[in-house]
N, CA and C atoms as an extended XYZ file, in Angstrom:
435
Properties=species:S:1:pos:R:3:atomname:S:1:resname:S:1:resid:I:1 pbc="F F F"
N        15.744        6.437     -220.044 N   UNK     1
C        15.063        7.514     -220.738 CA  UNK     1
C        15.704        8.825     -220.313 C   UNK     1
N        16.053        9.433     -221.338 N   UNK     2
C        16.530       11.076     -220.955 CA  UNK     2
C        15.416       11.568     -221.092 C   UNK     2
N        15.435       12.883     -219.543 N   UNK     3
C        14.429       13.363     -219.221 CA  UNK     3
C        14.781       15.029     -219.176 C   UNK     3
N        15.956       15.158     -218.945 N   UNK     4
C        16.116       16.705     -218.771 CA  UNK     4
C        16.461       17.168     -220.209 C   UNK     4
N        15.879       18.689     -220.348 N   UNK     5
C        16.015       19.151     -222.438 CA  UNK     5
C        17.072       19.549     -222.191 C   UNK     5
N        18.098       19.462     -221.382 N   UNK     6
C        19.488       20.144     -221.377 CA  UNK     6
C        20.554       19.072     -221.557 C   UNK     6
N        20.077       17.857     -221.637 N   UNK     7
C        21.078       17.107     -221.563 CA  UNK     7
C        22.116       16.878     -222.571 C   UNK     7
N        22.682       16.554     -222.310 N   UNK     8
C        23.850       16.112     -223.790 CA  UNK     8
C        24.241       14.644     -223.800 C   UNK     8
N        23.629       13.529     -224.507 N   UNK     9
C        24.242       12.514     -223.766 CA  UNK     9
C        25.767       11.727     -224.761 C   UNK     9
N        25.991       12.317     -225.692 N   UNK    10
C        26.870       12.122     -226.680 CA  UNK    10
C        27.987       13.104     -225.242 C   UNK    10
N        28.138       13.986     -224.988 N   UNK    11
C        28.837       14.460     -224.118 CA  UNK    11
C        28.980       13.507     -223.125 C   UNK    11
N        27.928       13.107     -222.662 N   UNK    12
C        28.498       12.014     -221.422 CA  UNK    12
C        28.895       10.470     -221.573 C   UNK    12
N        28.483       10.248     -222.919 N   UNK    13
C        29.084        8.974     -223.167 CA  UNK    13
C        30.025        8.927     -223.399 C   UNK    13
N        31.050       10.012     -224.138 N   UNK    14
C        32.546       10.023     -224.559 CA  UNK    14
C        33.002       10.022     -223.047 C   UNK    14
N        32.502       11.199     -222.116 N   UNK    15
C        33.138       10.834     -220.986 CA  UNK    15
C        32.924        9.774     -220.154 C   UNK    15
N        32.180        8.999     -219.990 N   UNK    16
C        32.315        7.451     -219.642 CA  UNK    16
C        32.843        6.575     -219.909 C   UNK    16
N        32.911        6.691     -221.369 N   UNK    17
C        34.190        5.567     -222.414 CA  UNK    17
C        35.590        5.698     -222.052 C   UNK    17
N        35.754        7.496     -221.893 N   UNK    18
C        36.841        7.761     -221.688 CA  UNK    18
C        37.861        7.241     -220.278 C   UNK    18
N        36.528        7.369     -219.530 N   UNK    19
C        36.971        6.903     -218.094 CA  UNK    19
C        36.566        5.217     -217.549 C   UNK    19
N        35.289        4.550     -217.976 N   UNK    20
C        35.330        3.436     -218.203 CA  UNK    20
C        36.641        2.377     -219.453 C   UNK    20
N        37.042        2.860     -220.445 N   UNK    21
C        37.456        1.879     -221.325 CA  UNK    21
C        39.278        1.870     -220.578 C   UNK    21
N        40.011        2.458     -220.250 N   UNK    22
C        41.441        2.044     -219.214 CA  UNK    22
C        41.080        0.889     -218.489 C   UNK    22
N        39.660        0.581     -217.785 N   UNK    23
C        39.432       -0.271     -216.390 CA  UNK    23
C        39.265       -1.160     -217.409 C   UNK    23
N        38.461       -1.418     -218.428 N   UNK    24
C        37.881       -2.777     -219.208 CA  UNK    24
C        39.438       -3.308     -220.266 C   UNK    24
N        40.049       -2.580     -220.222 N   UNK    25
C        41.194       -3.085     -221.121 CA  UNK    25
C        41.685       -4.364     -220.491 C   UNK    25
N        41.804       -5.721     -221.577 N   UNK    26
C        42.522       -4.748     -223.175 CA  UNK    26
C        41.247       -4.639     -224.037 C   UNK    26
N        40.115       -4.749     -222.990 N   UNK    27
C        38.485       -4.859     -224.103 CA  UNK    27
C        38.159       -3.196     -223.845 C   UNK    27
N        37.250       -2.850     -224.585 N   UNK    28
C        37.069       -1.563     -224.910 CA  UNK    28
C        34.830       -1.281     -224.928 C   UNK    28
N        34.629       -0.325     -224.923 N   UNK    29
C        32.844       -0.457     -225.322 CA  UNK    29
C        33.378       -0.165     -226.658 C   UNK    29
N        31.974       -0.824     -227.570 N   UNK    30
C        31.837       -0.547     -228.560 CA  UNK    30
C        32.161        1.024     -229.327 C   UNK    30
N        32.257        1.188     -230.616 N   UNK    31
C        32.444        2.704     -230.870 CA  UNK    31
C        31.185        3.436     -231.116 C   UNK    31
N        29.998        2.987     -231.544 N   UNK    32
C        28.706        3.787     -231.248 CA  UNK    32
C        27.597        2.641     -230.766 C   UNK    32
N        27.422        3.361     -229.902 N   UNK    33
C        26.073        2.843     -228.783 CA  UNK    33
C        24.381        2.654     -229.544 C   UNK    33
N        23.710        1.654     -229.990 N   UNK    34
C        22.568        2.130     -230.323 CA  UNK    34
C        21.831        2.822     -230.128 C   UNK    34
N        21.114        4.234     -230.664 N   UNK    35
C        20.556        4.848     -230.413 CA  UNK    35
C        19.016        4.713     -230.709 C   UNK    35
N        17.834        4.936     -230.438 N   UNK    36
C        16.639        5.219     -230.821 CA  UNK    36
C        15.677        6.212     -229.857 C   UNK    36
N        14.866        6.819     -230.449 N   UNK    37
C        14.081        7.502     -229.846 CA  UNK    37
C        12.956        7.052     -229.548 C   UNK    37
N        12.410        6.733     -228.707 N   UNK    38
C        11.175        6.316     -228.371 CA  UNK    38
C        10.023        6.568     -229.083 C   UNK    38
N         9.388        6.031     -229.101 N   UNK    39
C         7.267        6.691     -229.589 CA  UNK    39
C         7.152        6.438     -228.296 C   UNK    39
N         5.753        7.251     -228.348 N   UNK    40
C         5.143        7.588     -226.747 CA  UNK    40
C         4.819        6.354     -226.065 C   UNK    40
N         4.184        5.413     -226.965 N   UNK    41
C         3.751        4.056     -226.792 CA  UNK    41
C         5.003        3.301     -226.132 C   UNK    41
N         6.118        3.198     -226.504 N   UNK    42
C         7.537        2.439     -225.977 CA  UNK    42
C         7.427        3.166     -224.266 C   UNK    42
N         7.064        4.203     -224.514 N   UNK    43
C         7.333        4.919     -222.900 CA  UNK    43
C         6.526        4.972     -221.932 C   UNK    43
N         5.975        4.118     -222.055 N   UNK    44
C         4.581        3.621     -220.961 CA  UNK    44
C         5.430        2.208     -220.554 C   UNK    44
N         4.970        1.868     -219.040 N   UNK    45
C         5.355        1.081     -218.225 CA  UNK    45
C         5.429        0.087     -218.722 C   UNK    45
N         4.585       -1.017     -218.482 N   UNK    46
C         4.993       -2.239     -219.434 CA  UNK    46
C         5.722       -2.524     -220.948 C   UNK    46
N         5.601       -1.160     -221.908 N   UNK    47
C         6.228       -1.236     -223.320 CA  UNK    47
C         7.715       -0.774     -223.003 C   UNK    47
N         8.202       -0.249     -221.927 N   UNK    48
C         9.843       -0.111     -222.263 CA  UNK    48
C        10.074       -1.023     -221.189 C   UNK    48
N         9.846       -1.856     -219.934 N   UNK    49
C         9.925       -2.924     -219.246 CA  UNK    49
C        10.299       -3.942     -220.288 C   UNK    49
N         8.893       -4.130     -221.153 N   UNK    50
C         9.574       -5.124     -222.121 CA  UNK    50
C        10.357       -4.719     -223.276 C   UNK    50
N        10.866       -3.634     -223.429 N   UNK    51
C        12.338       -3.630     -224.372 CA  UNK    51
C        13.350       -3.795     -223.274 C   UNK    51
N        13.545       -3.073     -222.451 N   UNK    52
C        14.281       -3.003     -222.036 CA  UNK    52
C        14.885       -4.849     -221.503 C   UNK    52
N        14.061       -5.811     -221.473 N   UNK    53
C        14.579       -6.747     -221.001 CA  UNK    53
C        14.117       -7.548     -222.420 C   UNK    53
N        14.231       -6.914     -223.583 N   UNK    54
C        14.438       -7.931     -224.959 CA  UNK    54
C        15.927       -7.447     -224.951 C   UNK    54
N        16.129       -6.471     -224.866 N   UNK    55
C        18.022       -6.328     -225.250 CA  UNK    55
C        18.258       -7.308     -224.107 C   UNK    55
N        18.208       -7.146     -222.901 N   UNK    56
C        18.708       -8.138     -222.102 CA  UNK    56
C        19.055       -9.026     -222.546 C   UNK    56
N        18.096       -9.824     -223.771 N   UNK    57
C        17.717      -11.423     -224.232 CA  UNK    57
C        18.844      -11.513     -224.479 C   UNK    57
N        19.242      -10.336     -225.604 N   UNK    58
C        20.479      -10.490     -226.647 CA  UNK    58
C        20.996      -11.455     -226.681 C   UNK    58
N        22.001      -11.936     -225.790 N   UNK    59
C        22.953      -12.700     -225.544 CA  UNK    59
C        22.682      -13.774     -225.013 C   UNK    59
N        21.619      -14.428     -224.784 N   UNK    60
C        20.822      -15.727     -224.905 CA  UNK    60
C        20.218      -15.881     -226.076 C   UNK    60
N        19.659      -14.955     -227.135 N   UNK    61
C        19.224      -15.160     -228.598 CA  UNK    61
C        20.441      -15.206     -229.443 C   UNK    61
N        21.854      -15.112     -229.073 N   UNK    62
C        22.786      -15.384     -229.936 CA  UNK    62
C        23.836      -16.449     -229.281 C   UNK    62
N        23.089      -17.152     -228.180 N   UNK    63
C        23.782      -18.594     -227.410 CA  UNK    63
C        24.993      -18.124     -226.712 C   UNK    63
N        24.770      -17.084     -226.336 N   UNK    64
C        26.439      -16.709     -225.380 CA  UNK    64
C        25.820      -17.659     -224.333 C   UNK    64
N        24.699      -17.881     -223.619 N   UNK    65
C        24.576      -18.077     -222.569 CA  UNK    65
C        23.062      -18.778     -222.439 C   UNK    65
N        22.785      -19.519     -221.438 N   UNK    66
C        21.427      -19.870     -221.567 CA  UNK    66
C        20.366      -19.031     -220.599 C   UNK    66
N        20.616      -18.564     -219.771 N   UNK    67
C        20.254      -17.363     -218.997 CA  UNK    67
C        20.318      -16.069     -218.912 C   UNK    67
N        19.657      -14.832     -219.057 N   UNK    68
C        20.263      -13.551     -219.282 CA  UNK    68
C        20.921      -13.165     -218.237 C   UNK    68
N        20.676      -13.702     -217.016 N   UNK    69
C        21.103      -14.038     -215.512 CA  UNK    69
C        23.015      -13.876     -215.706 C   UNK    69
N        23.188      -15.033     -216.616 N   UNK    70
C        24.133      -15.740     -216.492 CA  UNK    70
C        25.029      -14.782     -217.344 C   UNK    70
N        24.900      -13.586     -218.345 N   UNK    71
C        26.321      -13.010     -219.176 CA  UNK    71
C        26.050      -11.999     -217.870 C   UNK    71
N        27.551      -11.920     -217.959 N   UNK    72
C        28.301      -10.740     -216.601 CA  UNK    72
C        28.228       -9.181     -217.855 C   UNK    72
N        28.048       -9.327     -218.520 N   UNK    73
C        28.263       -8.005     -219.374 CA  UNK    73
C        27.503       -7.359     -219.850 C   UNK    73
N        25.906       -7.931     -219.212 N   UNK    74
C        24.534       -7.139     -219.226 CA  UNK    74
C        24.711       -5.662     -217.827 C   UNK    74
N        23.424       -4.896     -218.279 N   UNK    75
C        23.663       -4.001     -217.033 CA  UNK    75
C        23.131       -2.886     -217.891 C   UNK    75
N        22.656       -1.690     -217.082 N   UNK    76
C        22.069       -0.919     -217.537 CA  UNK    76
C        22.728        0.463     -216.627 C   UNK    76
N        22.375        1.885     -217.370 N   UNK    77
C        22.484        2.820     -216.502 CA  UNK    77
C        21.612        4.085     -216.805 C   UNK    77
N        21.395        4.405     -215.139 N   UNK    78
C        20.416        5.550     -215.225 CA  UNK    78
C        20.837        6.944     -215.015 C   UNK    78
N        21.497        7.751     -215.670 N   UNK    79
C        21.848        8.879     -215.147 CA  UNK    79
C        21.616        9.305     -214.040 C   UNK    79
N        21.955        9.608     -213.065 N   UNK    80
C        22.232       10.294     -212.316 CA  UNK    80
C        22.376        9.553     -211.291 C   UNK    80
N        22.014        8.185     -211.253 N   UNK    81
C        21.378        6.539     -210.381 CA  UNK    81
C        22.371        5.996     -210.576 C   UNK    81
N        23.325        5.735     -210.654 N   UNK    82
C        24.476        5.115     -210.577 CA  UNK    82
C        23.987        3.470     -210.015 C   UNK    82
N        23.330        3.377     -208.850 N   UNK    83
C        23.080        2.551     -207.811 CA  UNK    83
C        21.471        1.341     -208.377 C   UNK    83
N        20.800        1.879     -209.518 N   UNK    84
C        19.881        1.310     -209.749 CA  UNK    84
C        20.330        0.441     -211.187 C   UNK    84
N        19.879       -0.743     -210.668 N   UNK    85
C        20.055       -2.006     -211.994 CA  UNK    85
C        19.002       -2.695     -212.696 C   UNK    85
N        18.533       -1.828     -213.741 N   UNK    86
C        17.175       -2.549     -214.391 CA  UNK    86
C        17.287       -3.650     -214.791 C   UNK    86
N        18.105       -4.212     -214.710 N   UNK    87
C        18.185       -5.842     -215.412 CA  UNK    87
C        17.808       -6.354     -213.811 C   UNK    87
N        17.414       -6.353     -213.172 N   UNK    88
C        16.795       -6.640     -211.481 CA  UNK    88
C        15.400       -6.202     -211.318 C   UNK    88
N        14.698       -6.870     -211.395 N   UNK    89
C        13.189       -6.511     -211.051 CA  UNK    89
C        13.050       -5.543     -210.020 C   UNK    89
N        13.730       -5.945     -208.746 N   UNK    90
C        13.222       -5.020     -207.634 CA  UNK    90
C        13.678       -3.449     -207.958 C   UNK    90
N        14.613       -2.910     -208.830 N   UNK    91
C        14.716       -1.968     -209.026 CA  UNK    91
C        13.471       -0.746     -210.108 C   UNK    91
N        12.001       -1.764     -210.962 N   UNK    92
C        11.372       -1.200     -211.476 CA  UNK    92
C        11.073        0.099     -210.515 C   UNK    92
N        10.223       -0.420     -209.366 N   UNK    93
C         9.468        0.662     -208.371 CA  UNK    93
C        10.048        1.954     -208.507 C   UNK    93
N        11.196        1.729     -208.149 N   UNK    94
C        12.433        3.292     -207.584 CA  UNK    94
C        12.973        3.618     -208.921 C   UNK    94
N        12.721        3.207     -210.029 N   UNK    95
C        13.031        3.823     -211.366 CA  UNK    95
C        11.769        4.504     -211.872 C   UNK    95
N        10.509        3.940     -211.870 N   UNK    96
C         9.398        4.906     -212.447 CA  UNK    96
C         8.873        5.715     -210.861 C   UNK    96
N         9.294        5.596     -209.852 N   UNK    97
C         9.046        6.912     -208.991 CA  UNK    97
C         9.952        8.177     -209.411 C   UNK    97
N        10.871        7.718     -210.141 N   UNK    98
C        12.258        8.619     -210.302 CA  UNK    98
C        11.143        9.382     -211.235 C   UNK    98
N        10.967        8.583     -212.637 N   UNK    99
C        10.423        9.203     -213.621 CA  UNK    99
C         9.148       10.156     -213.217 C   UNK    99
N         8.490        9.875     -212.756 N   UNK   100
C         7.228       10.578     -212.220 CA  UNK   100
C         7.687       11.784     -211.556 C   UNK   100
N         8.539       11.799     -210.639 N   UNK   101
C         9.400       12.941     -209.935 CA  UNK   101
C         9.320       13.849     -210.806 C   UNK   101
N        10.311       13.697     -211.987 N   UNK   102
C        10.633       14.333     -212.956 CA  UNK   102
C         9.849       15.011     -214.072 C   UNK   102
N         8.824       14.003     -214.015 N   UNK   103
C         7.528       14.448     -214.618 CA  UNK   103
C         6.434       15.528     -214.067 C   UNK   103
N         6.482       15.698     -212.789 N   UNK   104
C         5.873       16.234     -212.234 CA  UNK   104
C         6.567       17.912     -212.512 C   UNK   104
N         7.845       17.520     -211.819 N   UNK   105
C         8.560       18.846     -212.458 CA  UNK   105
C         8.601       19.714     -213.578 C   UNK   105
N         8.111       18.956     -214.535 N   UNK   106
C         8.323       19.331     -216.496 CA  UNK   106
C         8.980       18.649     -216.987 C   UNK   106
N         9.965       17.832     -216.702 N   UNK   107
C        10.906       17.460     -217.426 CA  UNK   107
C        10.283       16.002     -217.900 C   UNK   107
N        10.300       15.928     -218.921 N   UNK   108
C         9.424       14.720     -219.433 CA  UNK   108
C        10.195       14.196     -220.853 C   UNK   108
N        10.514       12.723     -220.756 N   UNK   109
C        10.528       12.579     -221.511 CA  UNK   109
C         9.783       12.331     -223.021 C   UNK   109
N        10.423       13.159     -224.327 N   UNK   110
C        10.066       13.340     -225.712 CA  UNK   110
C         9.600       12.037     -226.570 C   UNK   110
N         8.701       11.653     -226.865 N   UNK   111
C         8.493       10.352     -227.724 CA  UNK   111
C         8.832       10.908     -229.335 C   UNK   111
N         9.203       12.028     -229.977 N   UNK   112
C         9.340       12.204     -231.203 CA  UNK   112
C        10.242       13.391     -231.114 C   UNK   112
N        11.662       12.648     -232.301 N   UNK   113
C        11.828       13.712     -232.350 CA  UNK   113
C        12.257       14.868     -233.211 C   UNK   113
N        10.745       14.888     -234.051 N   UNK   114
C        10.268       15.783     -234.462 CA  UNK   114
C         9.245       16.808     -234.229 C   UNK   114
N         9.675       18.268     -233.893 N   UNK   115
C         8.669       19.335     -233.520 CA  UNK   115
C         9.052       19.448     -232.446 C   UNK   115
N         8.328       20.445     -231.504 N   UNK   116
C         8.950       20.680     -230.183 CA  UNK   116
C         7.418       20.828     -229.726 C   UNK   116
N         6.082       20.637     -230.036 N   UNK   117
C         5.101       20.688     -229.308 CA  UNK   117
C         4.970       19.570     -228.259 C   UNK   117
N         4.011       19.838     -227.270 N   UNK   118
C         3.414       18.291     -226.616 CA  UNK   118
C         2.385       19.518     -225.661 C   UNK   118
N         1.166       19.721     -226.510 N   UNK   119
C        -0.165       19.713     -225.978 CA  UNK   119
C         0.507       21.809     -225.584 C   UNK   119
N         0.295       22.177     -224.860 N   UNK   120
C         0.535       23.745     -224.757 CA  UNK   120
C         1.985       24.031     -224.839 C   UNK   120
N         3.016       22.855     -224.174 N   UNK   121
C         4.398       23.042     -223.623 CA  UNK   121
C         5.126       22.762     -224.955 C   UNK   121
N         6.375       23.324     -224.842 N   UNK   122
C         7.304       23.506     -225.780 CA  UNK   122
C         8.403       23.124     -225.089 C   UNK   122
N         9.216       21.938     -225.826 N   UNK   123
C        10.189       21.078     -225.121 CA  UNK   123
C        11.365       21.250     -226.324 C   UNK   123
N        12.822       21.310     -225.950 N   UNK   124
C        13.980       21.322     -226.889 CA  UNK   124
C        13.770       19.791     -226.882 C   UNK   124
N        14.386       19.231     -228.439 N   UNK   125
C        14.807       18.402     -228.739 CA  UNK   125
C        15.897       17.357     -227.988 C   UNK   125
N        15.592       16.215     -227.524 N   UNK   126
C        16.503       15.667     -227.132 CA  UNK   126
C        16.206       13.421     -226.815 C   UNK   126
N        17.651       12.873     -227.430 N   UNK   127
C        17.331       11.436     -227.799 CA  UNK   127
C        16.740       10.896     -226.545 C   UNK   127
N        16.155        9.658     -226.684 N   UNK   128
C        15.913        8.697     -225.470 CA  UNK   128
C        17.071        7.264     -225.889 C   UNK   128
N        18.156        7.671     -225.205 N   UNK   129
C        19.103        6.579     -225.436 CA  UNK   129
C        18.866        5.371     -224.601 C   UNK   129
N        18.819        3.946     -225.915 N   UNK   130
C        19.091        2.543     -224.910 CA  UNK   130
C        20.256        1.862     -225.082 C   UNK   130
N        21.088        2.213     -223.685 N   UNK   131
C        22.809        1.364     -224.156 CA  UNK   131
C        22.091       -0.358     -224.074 C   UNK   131
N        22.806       -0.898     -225.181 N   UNK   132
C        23.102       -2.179     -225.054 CA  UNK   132
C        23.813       -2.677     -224.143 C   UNK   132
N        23.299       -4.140     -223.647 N   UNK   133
C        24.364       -4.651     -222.693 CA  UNK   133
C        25.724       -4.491     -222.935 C   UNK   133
N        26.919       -3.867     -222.163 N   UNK   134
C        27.865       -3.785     -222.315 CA  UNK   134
C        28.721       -4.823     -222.491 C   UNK   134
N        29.536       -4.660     -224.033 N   UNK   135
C        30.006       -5.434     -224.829 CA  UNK   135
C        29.547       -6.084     -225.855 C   UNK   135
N        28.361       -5.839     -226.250 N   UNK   136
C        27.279       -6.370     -226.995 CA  UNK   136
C        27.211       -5.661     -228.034 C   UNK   136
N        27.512       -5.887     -229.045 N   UNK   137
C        27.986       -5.404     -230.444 CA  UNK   137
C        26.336       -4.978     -231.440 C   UNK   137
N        25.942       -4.326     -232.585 N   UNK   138
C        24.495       -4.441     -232.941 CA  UNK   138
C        25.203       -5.382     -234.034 C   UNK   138
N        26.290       -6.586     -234.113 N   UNK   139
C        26.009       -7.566     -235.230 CA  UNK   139
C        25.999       -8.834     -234.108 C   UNK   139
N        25.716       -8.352     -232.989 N   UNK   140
C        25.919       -9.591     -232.137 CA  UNK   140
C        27.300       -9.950     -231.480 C   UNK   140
N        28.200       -9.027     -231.792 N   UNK   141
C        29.732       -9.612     -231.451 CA  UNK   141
C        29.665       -8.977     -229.295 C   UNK   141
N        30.478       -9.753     -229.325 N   UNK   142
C        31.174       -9.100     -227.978 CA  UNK   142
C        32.078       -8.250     -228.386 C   UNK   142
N        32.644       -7.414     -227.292 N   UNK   143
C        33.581       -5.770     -227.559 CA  UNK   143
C        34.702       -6.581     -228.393 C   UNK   143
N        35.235       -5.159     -229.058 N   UNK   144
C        36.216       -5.940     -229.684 CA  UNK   144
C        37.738       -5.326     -229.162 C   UNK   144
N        38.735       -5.634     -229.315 N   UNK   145
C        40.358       -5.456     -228.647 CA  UNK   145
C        40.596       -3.964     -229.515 C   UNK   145
């Protein structure tokens, strides 16, 4: 979940591709990342827990694998967390303390994004990006050459 209204994450994904896709060659990430914005409902604890580990499925709902355990090309990332892996249970705790942190501060993540209200506060516009497991195509393919 992007949480800060300053962020840019189209800015930081080119620079990740840019600097991730040399190491993954001769495979590459996909050329656009699925995007969606949350409803408020997705952004409560148990409702993005369980998206977040239906993309996981992916690649056991299209027989790469019989375990989500088992594709090496799942994985998730948290800005600024480099070190935390939501596809790992023990990492929930220290990901929604993060969020709460942040929340406490103002910085909250947007469930719509349309308008800039939420109750007195006035928030800039900005996506709640979910990368797909890396290499994981939205027709189901693995990366392509």
């Amino acid at each position: 979940m992007g949480t800060n209204t300053d962020s840019d994450q189209q800015l930081g994904m080119a620079f990740f591709r840019r600097h991730l896709n040399p190491i993954l060659a001769p495979y590459r990430l996909q050329k656009q990342a699925y995007d969606h914005i949350l409803r408020e409902s997705e952004c409560e604890k148990n409702a993005f827990q369980s998206l977040v580990f239906y993309i996981l499925e992916n690649p056991v709902r299209r027989e790469l694998v019989l375990q989500r355990q088992k594709y090496k090309h799942s994985g998730s990332l948290v800005p600024g967390y480099p070190d935390i892996n939501l596809a790992l249970d023990d990492n929930w705790l220290r990901f929604w303390q993060i969020v709460q942190k942040l929340m406490v501060k103002g910085e909250r993540p947007r469930p719509s994004g349309r308008g800039y209200e939420d109750s007195d506060k006035k928030f800039k516009r900005h996506a709640v990006t979910l990368l797909r497991p890396m290499g994981y195509g939205r027709a189901g393919r693995r990366g392509y050459r």
